[in-house]
N, C-alpha and C positions, 0 to 999 in steps of 0.2 A: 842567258838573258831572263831579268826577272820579268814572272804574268804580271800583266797590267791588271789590276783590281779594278771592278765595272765601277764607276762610278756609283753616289747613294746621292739619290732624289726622290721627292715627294712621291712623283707618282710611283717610284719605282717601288717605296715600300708598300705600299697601297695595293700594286698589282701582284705583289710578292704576299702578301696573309691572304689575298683572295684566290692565289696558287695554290699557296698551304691546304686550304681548304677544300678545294676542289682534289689534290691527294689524298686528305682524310678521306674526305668521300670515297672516293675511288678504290681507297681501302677497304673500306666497310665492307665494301659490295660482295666481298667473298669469290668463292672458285666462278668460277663460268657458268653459268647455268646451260644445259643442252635444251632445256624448253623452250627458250629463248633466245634461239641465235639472234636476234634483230637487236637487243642489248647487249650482244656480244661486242658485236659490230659499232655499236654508241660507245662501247669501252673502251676499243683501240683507236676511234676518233679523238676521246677525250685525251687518252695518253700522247697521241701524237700533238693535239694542238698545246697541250700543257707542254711539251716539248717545247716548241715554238716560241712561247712566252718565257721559258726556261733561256732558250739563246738570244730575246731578245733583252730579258734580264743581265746577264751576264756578259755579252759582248760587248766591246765597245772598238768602235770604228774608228782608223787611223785619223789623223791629222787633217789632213786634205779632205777627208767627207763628212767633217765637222760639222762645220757652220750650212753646208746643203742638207744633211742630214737636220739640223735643228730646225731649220726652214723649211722641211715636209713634213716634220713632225712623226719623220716614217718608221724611229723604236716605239713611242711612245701609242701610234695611233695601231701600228701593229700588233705591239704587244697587247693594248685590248680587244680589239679585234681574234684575237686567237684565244686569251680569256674568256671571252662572252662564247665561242664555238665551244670551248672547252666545259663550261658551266652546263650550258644546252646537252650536250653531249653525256655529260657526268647524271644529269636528274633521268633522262630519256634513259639509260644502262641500268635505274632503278625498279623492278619487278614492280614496288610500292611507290611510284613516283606520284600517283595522285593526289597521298599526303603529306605533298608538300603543297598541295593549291592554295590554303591559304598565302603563303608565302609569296606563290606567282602572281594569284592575284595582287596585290600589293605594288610589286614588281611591275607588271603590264600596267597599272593601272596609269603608274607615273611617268610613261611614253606615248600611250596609247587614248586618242580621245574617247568617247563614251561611246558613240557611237560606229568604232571600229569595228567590222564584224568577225577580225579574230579575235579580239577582246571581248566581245558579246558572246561567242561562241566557248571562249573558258570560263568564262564565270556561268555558263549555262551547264555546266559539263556537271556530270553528278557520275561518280563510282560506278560500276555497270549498266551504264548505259548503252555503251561501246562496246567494240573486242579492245582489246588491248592496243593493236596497230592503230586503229581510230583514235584513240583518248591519246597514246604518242603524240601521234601529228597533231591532234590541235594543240597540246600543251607546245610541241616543237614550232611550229607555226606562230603563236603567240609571241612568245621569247623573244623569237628570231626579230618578230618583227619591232620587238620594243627594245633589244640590243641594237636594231639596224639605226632605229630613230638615237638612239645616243652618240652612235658612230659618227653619225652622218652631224651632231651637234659638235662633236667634237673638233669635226673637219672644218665647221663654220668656227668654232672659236679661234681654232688656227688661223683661218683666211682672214678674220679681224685682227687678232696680233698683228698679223704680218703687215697688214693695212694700217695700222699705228704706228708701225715699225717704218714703214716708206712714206706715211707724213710727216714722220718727226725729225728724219732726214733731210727732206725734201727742208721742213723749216730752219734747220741746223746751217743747211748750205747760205739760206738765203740769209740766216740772221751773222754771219759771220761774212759772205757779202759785206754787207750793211755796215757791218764795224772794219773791215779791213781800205773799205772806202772812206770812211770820215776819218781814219788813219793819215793815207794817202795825202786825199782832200779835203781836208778841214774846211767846212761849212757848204758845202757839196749837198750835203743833206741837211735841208734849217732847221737845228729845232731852236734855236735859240727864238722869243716869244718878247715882241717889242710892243706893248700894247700904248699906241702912242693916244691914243683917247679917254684913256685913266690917268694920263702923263705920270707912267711909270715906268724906270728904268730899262732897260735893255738887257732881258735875263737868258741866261744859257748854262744847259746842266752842270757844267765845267765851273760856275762860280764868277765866271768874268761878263764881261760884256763885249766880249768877241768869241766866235767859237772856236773849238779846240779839238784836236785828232780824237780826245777819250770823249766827249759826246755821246756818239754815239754807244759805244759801249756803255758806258755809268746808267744809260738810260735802258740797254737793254738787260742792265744786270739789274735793277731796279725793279723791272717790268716781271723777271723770274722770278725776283723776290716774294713777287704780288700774288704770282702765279703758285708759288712753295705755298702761302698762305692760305689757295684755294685745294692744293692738294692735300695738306693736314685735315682740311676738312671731309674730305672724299674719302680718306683714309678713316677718319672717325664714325664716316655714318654709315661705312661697307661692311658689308654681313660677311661671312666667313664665307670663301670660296671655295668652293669644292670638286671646281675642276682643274685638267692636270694643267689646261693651261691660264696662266697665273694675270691677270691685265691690269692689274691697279700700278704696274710701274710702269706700262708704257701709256696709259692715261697718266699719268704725273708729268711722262717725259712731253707728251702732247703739250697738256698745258704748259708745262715753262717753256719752251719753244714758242708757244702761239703768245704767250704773257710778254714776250720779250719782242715779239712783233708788234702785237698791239701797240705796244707802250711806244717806240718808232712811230706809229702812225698817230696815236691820240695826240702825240708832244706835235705834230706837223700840224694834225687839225689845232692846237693850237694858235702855233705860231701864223698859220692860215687867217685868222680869225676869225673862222666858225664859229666860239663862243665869245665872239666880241660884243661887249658890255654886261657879260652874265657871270664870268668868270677873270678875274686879276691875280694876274701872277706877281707878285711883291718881290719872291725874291728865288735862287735857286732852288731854294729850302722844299718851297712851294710847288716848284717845277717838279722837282726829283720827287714830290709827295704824289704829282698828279700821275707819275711813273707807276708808280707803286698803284695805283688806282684801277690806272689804263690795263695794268698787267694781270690784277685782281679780277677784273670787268670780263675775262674770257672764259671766266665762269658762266655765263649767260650762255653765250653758244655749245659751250664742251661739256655744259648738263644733258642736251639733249643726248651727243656720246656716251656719256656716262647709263643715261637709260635703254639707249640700244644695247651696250657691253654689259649690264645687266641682265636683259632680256635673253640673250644669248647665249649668257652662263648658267642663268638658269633652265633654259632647255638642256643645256651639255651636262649639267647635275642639280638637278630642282631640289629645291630648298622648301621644308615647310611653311605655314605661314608665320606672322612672326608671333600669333599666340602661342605658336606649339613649341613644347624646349626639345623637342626630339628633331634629329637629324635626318630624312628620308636615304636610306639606303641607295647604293648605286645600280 
């Protein structure tokens, strides 16, 4: 039986050149030094978690622990996780690890707030100051704690996925409901809109002046459409994302779910007459346009989402400002 080949994904090359690198290093480093068994000891850590990332890289898990797998997020948030011990590990095994402080500052600075005091504590750190063991642990201390802050970002942007993922369900169910009943029961649900105080005809999305089983759906395909419209644009003004997990499709899927709900509820406030004597529906044309509206209009709410799932991703991998053309490292 042929080897299954691991699958190739985003993060997966991403965490596969920052492997690479961390073996160069590990190369460098030359024979063992005996002055230093305590960098001995950071050598065979690093080897072993670079291992780690090694099986998390290249395995891939039957059938059946697929999709719970994708839902914990548990290769992808592993495999960094063993990355980030491995890096710590690979600079600590370095006799000359202090110069790399520019570097770590840079690093720390972009998890860690100003006023952290293992972050105040490395950037205070100056060449012998310390024995060696000392300047270790605050550089190891630092790290630690500004890989911990991306972990724990990353584990939030999963729980928001996943939290996209069971509302767009949740409105999938209800929007297919919705159309398998005006199926059923034709005019069960009114949208048809008789505004008898403009004495204007008897309009229903269907084209008639009775309603019809496709109703309800014309109106909720309408409503996604409005919704698509709002999504090109989220897609147009979103900066490049750079964490592993990816949200601008299940904000899309959000919105056309909620677009197609709306547009169900705006078509009722219609036919309700809520906007009675402010708004005249003439004719289907009219109706099906105000679909496309109602479906558009859930931009209003799913901006403020859109700023949260922003917020979020940029703690998981912060993004410079937008003067700056350089990309801040992970």
């Amino acid at each position: 039986m042929a080897e299954r080949k691991p699958r190739v994904t985003d993060w997966r090359l991403v965490v596969q050149s920052r492997l690479d690198r961390v073996r160069a290093d590990l190369a460098a480093l030359g024979p063992s030094d005996p002055v230093d068994p305590e960098g001995d000891v950071w050598r065979r850590t690093a080897e072993e978690q670079a291992a780690v990332v090694d099986a998390m890289l290249s395995d891939r898990e039957p059938w059946w622990r697929m999709l719970p797998s994708w839902w914990s997020g548990w290769y992808i948030e592993r495999a960094w996780r063993a990355l980030h011990e491995a890096e710590v590990a690979t600079i600590s095994a370095e006799r000359g690890f202090l110069g790399r402080l520019p570097g770590l500052h840079a690093r720390v600075a972009q998890y860690l707030d100003d006023d952290d005091p293992r972050r105040r504590a490395l950037e205070a750190l100056r060449p012998g100051e310390f024995t060696p063991a000392v300047e270790r642990a605050i550089v190891v201390d630092a790290l630690r704690a500004a890989y911990d802050n991306s972990d724990f970002a990353h584990a939030g942007s999963r729980a928001l996925r996943n939290k996209l993922i069971a509302a767009s369900l949740v409105l999938f169910v209800i929007n297919t409901v919705l159309g398998v009943v005006g199926i059923v029961k034709p005019g069960i649900i009114p949208l048809c809109v008789d505004p008898k105080e403009n004495a204007l005809p008897t309009v229903c999305p269907g084209g008639t002046a009775k309603a019809s089983g496709v109703d309800v759906w014309l109106v909720q395909v309408l409503g996604s459409f409005g919704a698509v419209l709002a999504a090109v644009v989220l897609l147009l003004r979103r900066r490049p994302s750079l964490s592993p997990y990816v949200m601008i499709g299940y904000q899309a899927l959000i919105k056309i779910m909620l677009g197609a709900a709306l547009a169900v509820v705006g078509i009722l406030a219609l036919g309700a007459g809520v906007t009675s004597g402010l708004i005249g529906i003439p004719s289907a044309a009219a109706l099906l346009l105000w679909a496309v509206i109602f479906g558009y209009a859930q931009q209003i709410g799913t901006r403020l989402l859109d700023k949260y799932t922003d917020e979020v991703l940029d703690q998981a991998r912060p993004l410079p400002d937008a003067d700056s053309p350089r990309v801040a490292p992970r």
